[in-house]
C-alpha positions, 0 to 999 in steps of 0.5 A, a space after each residue: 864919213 858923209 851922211 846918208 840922204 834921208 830923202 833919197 833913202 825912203 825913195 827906195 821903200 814903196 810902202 814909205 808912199 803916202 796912199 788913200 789913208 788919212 795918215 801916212 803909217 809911221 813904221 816904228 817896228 823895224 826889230 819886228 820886220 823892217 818894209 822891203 826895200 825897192 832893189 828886193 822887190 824888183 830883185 825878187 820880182 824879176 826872178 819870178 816874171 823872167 821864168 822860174 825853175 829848179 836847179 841843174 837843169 841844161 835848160 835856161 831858167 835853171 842855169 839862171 837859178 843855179 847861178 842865182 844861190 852861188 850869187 845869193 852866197 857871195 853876197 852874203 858872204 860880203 855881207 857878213 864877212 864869210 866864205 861863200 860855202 859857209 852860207 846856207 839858207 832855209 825857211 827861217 832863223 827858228 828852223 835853220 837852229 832847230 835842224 842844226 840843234 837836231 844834227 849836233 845831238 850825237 855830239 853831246 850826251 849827258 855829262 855835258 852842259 849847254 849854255 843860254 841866256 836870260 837876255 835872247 829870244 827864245 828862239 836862241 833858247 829853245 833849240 837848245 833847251 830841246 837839243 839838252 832834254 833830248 840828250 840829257 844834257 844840263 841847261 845854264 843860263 847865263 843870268 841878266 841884271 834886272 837893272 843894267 839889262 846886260 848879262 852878267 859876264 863876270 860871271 862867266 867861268 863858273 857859268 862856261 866850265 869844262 863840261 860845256 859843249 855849247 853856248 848859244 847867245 844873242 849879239 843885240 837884244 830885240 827888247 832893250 837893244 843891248 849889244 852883248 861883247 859876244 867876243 868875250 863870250 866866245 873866248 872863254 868858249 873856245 877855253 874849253 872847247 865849246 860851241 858858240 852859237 850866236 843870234 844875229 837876227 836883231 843885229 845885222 840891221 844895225 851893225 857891221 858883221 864879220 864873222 870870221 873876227 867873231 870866231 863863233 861857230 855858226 850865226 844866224 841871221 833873216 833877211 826881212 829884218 834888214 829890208 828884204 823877204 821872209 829867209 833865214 842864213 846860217 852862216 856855219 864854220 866850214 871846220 864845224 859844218 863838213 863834219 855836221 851829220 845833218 838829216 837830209 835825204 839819201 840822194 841829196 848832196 852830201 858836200 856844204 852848204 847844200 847837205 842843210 838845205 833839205 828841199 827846194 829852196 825859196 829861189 824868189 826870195 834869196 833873189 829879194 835877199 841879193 836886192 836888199 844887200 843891194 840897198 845897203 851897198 848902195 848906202 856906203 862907198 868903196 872899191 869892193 862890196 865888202 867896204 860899200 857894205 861896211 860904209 853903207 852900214 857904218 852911215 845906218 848907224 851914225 842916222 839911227 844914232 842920232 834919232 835913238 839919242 833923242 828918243 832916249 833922253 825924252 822917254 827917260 823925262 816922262 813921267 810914269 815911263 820906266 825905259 829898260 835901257 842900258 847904262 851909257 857905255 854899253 852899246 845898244 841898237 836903236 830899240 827901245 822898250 819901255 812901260 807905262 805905269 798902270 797902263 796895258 801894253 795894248 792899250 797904249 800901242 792900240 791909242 798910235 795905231 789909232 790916233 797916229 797911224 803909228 805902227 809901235 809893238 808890244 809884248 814879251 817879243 819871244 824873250 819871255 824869260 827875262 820878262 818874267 824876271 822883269 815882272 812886265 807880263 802883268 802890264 801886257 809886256 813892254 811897249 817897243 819903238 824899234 828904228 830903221 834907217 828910214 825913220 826921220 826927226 819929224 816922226 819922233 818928234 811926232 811922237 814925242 807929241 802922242 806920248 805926251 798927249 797920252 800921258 796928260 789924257 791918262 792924267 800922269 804928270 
């Protein structure tokens, strides 16, 4: 497998251009939205300058946007490995799991239990905490190990049991990166006859999906994680999603996808989200988009490999630095969380932006239960670098640098 060119790459992300600043921005906050790339905003621009209307129209610009969503479906479906009317779109991940949470509610009932983990963004959480309260439904979390920071999967048959009607669960973390074996999940899901809800969000950017060797129910995912505009997906097995009994309007459609996507949709930006994929395709080789979209994947990853092993070894020799970061074996996305000791999370994120133009985040990242059990809200949360494909050798060792300029200045040695 050949390498991506580095060069060529951030070519494509305008705002990698170096403007009047001082310092170029060092954009090490990918798992929080990555830049947008060119083929997204020339995509979405285009729409937008070429004439706008609504759907199912006889005249012109509406045939164009009519074709523009079966376009969008069948690319992400290439994309994620589904069939095209699987595909829904909305205003983001948090509200495509909230609506599809409120149309299973008269699907579940008191004697049933719904499963969550300690180790996802609340936004795997909270749909189905409320869909429980609403319900009566028990809440159980599948726990996470405050040492190894992977949920404790030997654990599972007495966590998923015959009263389990749901199960919701992350793919990667957006904190310590981890890939959780979702498969494994979903099996013992599918032994009791379980719903499985996965969060892609934080995965799609780094790793290749295919959704129907997944086996789960629905997976969610949004575009401005992996290069493009500010929209959700749900991707919703067409056995689950004809029966769904979704709210929406009387005259609105009753067949899939359409039932889920109440209103006018954001045509703009399932245009910006056909560009990105673009981006990715363009990365990798093939005869069909599927295997140019695994390759260009496949090629992301092997880059952003080779920077998070150098981020990883040196954050683990720092003095004061404790790094949440899985044991080796354990797959893990480019994102890095770490703390400083007696040293606020702001604090130190405040001193890059400053001194080095470092875009770096801090936080609970919305995965406030397994902060809380880690104990990092006092400290203001962690600190992250998250990586995205167009981060280079000569930004880590950038800061690699600040750090440890940081640390001498706060005299930890």
């Amino acid at each position: 497998m050949s390498q991506i060119s580095i060069e060529q790459l951030r070519a494509d992300f305008p705002a990698l251009r170096e403007g009047g600043q001082q310092k170029p921005f060092i954009y090490f906050d990918g798992p929080g939205g990555t830049q947008m790339a060119r083929q997204s905003i020339d995509a979405l621009v285009g729409y937008i300058t070429s004439g706008m209307a609504n759907l199912h129209g006889p005249f012109q610009t509406s045939v164009k946007t009519d074709i523009l969503l079966e376009e969008g479906r069948k690319t992400v479906a290439d994309l994620l490995h589904c069939d095209p009317h699987e595909v829904a779109f909305g205003q983001n991940m948090t509200s495509l799991a909230f609506s599809i949470a409120r149309s299973l509610a008269s699907s579940i009932s008191g004697e049933d239990e719904i499963v969550v983990t300690e180790l996802d963004h609340r936004a795997n959480v909270d749909p189905w905490v409320t869909l429980a309260k609403d319900t009566g439904a028990a809440v159980k979390f599948l726990q996470v190990n405050p040492n190894t920071y992977t949920l404790e999967l030997d654990r599972l048959n007495e966590v998923i049991t015959e009263k389990t009607k749901l199960v919701a669960v992350g793919m990667s973390s957006n904190v310590t990166g981890t890939v959780t074996d979702v498969a494994r999940i979903v099996a013992r899901a599918k032994e009791v006859n379980a719903l499985v809800i996965v969060d892609a969000v934080h995965a799609v950017p780094h790793l290749s999906i295919d959704f129907k060797a997944l086996g789960c129910d629905v997976l969610l995912c949004s575009a401005y994680k992996f290069f493009g505009p500010h929209i959700g997906m749900a991707v919703i097995a067409a056995s689950l999603f004809e029966k769904l009994p979704v709210y929406k309007l009387q005259p609105a459609p009753q067949e899939i996808p359409d039932k889920l996507e109440t209103g006018t949709q954001n045509h703009e930006a399932i245009a910006g989200l056909i560009g990105a994929i673009s981006f990715i395709e363009a990365q990798g080789e093939g005869t069909t988009r599927r295997e140019r979209l695994q390759s260009g994947m496949q090629r992301i990853e092997a880059h952003e490999l080779t920077l998070a092993e150098r981020i990883e070894r040196f954050l683990q020799e720092q003095p004061g630095v404790r790094l949440y970061r899985a044991p080796a074996g354990t797959p893990k996305t480019p994102t890095f969380a770490f703390t400083i000791k007696n040293v606020n999370a702001r604090e130190a994120t405040s001193w890059f932006a400053e001194k080095y133009n470092m875009n770096i985040a801090d936080g609970h990242f919305y995965a406030s239960t397994m902060a809380e059990k880690l104990g990092v809200n006092p400290m203001g949360g962690w600190i992250r670098i998250g990586l995205a494909p167009y981060n280079t050798l000569e930004e880590v060792a950038l800061f690699e640098k600040g750090l440890q300029e940081y640390l001498a200045e706060k005299g930890i040695r």
